[in-house]
LONU-184840 format. One record per residue (C-alpha): x, y, z; residue in one letter. Coordinates in pm, whole numbers, padded with zeros to 5 digits, always signed. Example, Ala and Ser with C-alpha at 12.3 -4.5 7.8 and 13.67 -1.06 7.14 Angstrom:
<pts>
+01230-00450+00780a/+01367-00106+00714s/
</pts>
This chain:
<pts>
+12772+07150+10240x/+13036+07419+10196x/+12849+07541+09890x/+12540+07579+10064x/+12721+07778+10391x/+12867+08032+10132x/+12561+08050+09938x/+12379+08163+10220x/+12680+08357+10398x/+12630+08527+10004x/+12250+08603+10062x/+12272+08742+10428x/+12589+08988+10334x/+12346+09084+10023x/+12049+09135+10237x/+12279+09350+10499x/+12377+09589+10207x/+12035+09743+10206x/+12116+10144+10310x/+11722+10255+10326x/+11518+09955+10418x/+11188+10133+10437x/+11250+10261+10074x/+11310+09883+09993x/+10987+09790+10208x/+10759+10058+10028x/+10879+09894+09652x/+10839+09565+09724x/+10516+09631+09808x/+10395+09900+09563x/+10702+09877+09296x/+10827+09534+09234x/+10487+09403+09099x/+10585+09547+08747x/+10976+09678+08844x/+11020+09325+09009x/+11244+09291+09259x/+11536+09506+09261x/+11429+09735+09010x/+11552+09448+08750x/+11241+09531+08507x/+11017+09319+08320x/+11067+09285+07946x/+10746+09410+07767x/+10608+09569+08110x/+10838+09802+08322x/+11166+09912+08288x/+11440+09829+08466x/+11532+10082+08751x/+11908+09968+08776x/+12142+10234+08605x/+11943+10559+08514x/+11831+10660+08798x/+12113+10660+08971x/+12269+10857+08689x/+11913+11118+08715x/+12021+11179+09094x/+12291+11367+09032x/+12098+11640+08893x/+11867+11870+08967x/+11662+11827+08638x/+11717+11409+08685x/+11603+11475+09043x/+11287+11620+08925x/+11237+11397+08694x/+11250+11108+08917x/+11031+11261+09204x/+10748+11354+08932x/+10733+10995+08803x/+10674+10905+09139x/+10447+11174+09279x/+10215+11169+08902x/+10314+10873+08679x/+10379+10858+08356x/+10323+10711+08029x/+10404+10700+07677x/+10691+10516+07548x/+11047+10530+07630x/+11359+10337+07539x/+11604+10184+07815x/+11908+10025+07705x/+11742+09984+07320x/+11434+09825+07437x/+11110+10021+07405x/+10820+10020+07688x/+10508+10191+07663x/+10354+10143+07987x/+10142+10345+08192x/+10272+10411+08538x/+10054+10515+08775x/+10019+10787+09004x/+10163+10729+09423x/+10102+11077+09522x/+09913+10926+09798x/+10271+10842+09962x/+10388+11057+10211x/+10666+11276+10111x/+10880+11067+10381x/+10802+10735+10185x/+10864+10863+09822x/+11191+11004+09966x/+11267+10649+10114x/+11168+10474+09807x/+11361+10703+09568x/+11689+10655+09811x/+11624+10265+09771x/+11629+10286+09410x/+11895+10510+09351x/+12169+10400+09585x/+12054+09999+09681x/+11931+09949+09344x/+12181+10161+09126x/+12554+10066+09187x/+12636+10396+09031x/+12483+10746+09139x/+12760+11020+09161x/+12804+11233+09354x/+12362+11249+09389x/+12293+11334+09749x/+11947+11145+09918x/+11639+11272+09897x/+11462+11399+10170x/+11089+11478+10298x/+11118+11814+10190x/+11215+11794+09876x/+10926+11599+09757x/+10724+11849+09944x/+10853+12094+09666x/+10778+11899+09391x/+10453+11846+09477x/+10438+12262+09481x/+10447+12139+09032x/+10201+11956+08979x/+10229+11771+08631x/+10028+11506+08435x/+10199+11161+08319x/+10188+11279+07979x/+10420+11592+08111x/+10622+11396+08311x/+10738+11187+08015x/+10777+11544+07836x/+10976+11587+08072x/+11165+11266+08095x/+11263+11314+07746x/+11436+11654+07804x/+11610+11513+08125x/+11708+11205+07928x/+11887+11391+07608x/+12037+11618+07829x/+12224+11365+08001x/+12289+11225+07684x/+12161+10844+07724x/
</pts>
């Protein structure tokens, strides 16, 4: 019985570590389906969201990156930790700036138990990167820079 009253003490500390709860809201319902939950990835699907991009947020090019993936997609493949994906990732642009900022916070500092020194995003700042619009195929362009020049 004591087991079972610190398994669950466990769970409910876990659960009260979530910083941006509408960020965690908006990718369980529109993220997890290929991400699954807590951005743990899918073998053969979807990457797993857990370490780069919290390293990306510290940035301004990993920022970028990170907000266009969002905002346009992307696909082509791409290696995390040695394991190759080539999935296509499509487009939320329909989000409100507000929600891809909330999302993106999830990810990188609820998801990502390193980030930095990256600061959260905000409303505005996705309303910027929506002034550049890009394809998927240049957002993964683009991902490629980002990713050799933070060297991973």
């Amino acid at each position: 019985m004591m087991a079972l009253s610190l398994g669950m003490a466990t769970q409910l500390a876990s659960a009260q570590t979530v910083h941006y709860p509408a960020g965690k809201s908006t990718f369980d319902s529109k993220c997890a389906v290929c991400h699954q939950a807590g951005g743990k990835g899918m073998d053969g699907l979807a990457p797993p969201l857990i370490e780069y991009p919290g390293k990306y947020a510290d940035s301004n090019e990993g920022r970028a990156q990170l907000g266009h993936t969002v905002l346009y997609g992307m696909f082509g493949p791409i290696k995390v930790r040695d394991k190759s994906y080539n999935f296509k990732m499509p487009s939320f642009a329909a989000l409100s700036d507000a929600e891809i900022a909330d999302v993106l916070n999830y990810v990188v500092f609820d998801a990502n138990a390193q980030h930095g020194n990256a600061k959260p995003f905000d409303a505005a700042e996705i309303q910027a990167l929506r002034a550049n619009t890009l394809d998927a195929s240049a957002v993964h362009q683009q991902r490629d820079a980002v990713v050799k020049g933070l060297g991973l």
